[in-house]
N, C-alpha and C positions, 0 to 999 in steps of 0.2 A: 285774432284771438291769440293770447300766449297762455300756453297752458305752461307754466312753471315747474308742475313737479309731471311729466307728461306719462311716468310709470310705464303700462301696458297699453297707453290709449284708448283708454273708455272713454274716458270724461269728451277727449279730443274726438272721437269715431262718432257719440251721440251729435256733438256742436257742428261736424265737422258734418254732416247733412243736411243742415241747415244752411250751410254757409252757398253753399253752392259755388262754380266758375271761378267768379270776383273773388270770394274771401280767400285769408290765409290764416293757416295756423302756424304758432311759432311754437314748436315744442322742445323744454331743455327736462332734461336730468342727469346727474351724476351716475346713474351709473349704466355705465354700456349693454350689458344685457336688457335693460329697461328698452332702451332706445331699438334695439335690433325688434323687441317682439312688436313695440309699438310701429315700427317698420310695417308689418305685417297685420297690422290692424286697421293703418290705415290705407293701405296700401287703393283700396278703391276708390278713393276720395274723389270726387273732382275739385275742390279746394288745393291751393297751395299747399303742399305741406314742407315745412322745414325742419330737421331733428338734428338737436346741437346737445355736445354734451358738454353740458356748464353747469354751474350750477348756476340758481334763479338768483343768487346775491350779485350777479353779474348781468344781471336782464337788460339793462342801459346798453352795456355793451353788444351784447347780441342782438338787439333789436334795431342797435344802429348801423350794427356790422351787415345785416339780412335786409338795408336800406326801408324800415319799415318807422311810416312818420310818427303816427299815433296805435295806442292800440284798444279798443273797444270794449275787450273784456278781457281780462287778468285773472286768471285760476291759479289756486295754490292748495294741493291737495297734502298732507303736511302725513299722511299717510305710511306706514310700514309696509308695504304687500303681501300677501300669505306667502308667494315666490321667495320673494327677498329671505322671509322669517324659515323659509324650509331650506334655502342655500347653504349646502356646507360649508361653503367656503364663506359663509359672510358671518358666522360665528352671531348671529343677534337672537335666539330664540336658547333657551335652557328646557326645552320637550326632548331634545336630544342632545347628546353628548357629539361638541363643534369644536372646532380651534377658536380661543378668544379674539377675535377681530374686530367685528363690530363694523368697519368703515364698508360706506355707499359709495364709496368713490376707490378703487385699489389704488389710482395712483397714489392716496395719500400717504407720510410715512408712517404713523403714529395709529396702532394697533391698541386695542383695549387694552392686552396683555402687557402691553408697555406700561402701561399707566398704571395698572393696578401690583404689577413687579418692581418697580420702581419710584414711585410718587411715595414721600414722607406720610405717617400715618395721619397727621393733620389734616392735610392736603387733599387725603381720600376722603377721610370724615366730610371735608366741608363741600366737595365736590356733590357725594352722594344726599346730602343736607340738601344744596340749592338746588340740583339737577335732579333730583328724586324726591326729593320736600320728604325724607325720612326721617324719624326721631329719634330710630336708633342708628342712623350714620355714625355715633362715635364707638359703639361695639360693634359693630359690624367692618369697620375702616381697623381698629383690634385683631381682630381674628382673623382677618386676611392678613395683614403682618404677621402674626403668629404665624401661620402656614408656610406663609412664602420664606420663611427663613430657612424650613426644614427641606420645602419643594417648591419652583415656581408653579404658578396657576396660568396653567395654560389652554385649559378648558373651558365653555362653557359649562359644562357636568360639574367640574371642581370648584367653580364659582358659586355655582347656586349652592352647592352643598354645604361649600362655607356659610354661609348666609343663612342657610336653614340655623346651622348648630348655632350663629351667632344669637339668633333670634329664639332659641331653645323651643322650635317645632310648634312657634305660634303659628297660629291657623285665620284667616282672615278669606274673604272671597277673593282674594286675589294670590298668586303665588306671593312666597314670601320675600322673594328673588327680583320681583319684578320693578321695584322700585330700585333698586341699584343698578339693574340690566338698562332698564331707562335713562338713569344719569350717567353711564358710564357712553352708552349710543350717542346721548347729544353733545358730550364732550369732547368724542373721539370727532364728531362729524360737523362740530362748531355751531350745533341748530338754532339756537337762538339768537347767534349775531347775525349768521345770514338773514332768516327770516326778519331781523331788524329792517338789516338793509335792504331787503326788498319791498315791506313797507315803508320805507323812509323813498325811497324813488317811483312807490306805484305812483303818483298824484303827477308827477312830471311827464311819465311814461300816457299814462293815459288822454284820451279826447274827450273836451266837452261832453256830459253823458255816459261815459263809459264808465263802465261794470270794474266791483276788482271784489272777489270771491276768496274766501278763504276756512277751508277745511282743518279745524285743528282737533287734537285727540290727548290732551292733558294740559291741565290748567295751567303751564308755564307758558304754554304756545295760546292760547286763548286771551288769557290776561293781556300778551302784547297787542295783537291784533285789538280786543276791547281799546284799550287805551289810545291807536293811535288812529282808530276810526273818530273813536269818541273828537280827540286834539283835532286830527281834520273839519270834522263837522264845526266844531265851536270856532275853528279860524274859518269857516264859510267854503271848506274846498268839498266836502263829501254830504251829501247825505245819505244819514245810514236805512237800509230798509228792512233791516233786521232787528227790533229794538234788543228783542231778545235772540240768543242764536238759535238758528233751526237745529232739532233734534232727529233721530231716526223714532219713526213710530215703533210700536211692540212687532210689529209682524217682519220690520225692516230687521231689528236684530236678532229676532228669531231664524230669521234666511242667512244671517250673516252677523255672528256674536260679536267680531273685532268693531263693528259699528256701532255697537254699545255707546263707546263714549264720543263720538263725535260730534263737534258742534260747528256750524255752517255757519256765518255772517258773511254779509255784503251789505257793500257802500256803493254808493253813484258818485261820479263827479260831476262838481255842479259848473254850469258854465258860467264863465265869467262875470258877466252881466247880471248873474244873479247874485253873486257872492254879497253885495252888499244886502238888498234885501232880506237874506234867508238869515244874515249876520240879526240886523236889527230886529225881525220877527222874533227869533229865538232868543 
């Protein structure tokens, strides 16, 4: 098993008692704290366990570096953690007043604060458009300019605050913040190329039969996954067993509200020998 985003090791500690002796799990994440707790989560396994921190856009590599042939099942939990979201030092949550950072990864160099102090106001505008799907990215991408001339924004507190006055205290079930907080994380952290390229290599990466699972939580990350299960299936490599994605029931987000918006799909791959078949039926 490779668990891609392997966080705290949940996902890996349930699989990873099934696996018994023989199996192995291959667990990667960007960011180091993840990896130390998931240490200790898995620590009882009798399974293989290996913890790399990479990120899953480089799965190929790490699974041929860990000399592992095939892999069975593929997880990708596309997930923030409450950890992550309460970390001072990771600046991703506007509940509290943070340093603007944003990045899963420290060694990266490029901090939100960079971006949003520096980037032409176009460039925010359109940023906050594609990566937030917001309508008003072009007054909101405004009034950060405005600001930053007088101070830079170096907060998360000072960000959201812009954003309220830009949006003049509309009220909506979601903060009004949170759409900018969102596209500013997946640009600082490049999410949706990775998550390309680790769909574009699960189909190779995988064994006749195997599993590849994916956990997404906004329709930018969802869309892709649709689409490239969909493309596999109709080239005869995946079948999907998800037509629809799986949702959390009422009681799942009542125990845990961030579960709200999650949507689960999985695909199989199909073996070779069937590819033509499953082709011509369809």
């Amino acid at each position: 098993m490779v668990d891609a985003t392997i966080g705290h090791g949940g996902h890996s500690y349930l699989f990873g008692k099934e696996l018994g002796p023989e199996g192995t799990i291959l667990g990667l994440d960007v960011d180091r704290k993840s990896i130390q707790r998931a240490q200790l989560t898995l620590k009882d396994l009798t399974c293989r366990v290996i913890l790399a921190h990479a990120n899953f856009a480089d799965v190929d590599r790490q699974v041929l570096k860990y000399g592992i042939d095939k892999v069975d099942f593929l997880l990708a939990d596309l997930g923030v953690s409450s950890a992550q979201l309460a970390d001072a030092e990771r600046g991703l949550s506007f509940q509290q007043d943070m340093p603007l950072d944003m990045r899963f990864d420290q060694s990266r160099q490029t901090t939100a604060a960079d971006i949003i102090n520096k980037a032409d106001e176009k460039t925010l505008a359109d940023l906050i458009y594609k990566f937030g799907e917001d309508r008003a990215s072009r007054r909101i991408a405004r009034f950060i300019v405005r600001h930053r001339r007088v101070e830079p924004i170096k907060t998360t507190g000072q960000l959201a605050d812009i954003v309220c006055r830009a949006l003049g205290g509309k009220r909506s079930r979601i903060h009004p913040a949170t759409r900018t907080f969102q596209a500013l994380r997946i640009a600082v952290n490049n999410e949706l190329e990775n998550l390309q390229a680790l769909l574009t290599k699960a189909p190779e990466l995988l064994a006749d039969g195997g599993y590849a699972a994916v956990i997404s939580f906004h329709s930018l990350e969802d869309r892709l996954v649709k689409y490239d299960f969909r493309q596999n299936a109709k080239n005869g490599v995946y079948e999907i067993l998800t037509k629809k994605p799986l949702v959390p029931c009422r009681q799942e987000v009542e125990a845990n509200p961030r579960a709200r918006s999650a949507k689960l799909r999985i695909a199989r791959k199909l073996a070779k020998n069937l590819e033509w078949s499953f082709s011509h039926d369809s």
